[in-house]
C-alpha positions as CSV (number, residue, x, y, z in Angstrom):
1,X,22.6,-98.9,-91.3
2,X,25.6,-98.2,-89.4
3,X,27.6,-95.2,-91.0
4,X,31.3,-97.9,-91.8
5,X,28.0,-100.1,-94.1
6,X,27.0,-96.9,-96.1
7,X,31.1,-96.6,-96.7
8,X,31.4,-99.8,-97.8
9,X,28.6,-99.5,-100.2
10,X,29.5,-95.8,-101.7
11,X,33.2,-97.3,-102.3
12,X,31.7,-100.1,-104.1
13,X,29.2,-97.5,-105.9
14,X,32.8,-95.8,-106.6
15,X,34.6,-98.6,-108.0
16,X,32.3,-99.5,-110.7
17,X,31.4,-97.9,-114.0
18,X,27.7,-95.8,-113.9
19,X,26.3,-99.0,-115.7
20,X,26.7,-100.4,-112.6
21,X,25.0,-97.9,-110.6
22,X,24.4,-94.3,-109.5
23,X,25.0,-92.8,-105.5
24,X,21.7,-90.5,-105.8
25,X,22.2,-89.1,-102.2
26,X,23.0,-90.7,-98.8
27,X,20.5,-93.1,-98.4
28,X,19.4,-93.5,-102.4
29,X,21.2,-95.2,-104.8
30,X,19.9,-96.9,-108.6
31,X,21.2,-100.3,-109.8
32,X,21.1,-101.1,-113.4
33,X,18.5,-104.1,-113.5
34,X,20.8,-106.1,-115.7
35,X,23.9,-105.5,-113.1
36,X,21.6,-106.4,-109.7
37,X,22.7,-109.8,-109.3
38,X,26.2,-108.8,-108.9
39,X,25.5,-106.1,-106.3
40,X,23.2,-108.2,-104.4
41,X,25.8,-111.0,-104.8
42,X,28.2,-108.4,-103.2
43,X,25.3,-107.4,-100.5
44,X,25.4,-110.9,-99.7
45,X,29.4,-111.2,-99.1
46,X,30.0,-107.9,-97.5
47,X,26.7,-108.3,-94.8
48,X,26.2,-111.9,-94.3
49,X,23.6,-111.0,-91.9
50,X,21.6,-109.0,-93.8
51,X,18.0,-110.4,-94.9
52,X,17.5,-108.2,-98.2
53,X,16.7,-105.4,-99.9
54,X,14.0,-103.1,-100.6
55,X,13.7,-102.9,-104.7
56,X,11.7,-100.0,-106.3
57,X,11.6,-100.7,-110.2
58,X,11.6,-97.2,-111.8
59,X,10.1,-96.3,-115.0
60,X,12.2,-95.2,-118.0
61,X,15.5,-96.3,-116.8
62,X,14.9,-100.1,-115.7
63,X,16.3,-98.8,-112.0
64,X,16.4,-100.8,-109.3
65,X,15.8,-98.4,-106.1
66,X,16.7,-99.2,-102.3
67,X,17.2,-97.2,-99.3
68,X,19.6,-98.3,-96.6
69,X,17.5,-98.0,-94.0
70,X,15.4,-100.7,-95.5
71,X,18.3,-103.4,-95.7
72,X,18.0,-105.1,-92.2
73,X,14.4,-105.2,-92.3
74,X,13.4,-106.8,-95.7
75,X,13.5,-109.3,-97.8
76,X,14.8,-110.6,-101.0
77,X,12.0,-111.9,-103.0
């Protein structure tokens, strides 16, 4: 992802409560699974283009798990 994408998705990360989700490091964030649809609806409207995301369900925590370098070049299922 180009480095203006990862700003657009850290301020979004920033403008949310942590129920929303957590910036982990630069390229590894955690979604609440209850809040994804609304940050893959605002995926969706911020990169039009974009074909999906890479979800990793973790244990414990019910985290959804991408990594940016995964977003052009997956799929939402």
């Amino acid at each position: 992802m180009y480095e203006d994408d990862i700003k657009i998705i850290n301020e979004w990360f920033e403008s949310h409560t942590e129920n929303y989700g957590t910036y982990h490091s630069e390229n590894e964030y955690s979604v609440c699974a209850d809040d994804i649809e609304e940050f893959t609806d605002f995926l969706r409207d911020k990169f039009p283009g974009m074909i999906g995301i890479r979800c990793y369900i973790g244990t414990g925590d019910s985290a959804i798990w991408f990594f940016e370098e995964d977003l052009e070049s997956t799929q939402f299922v």
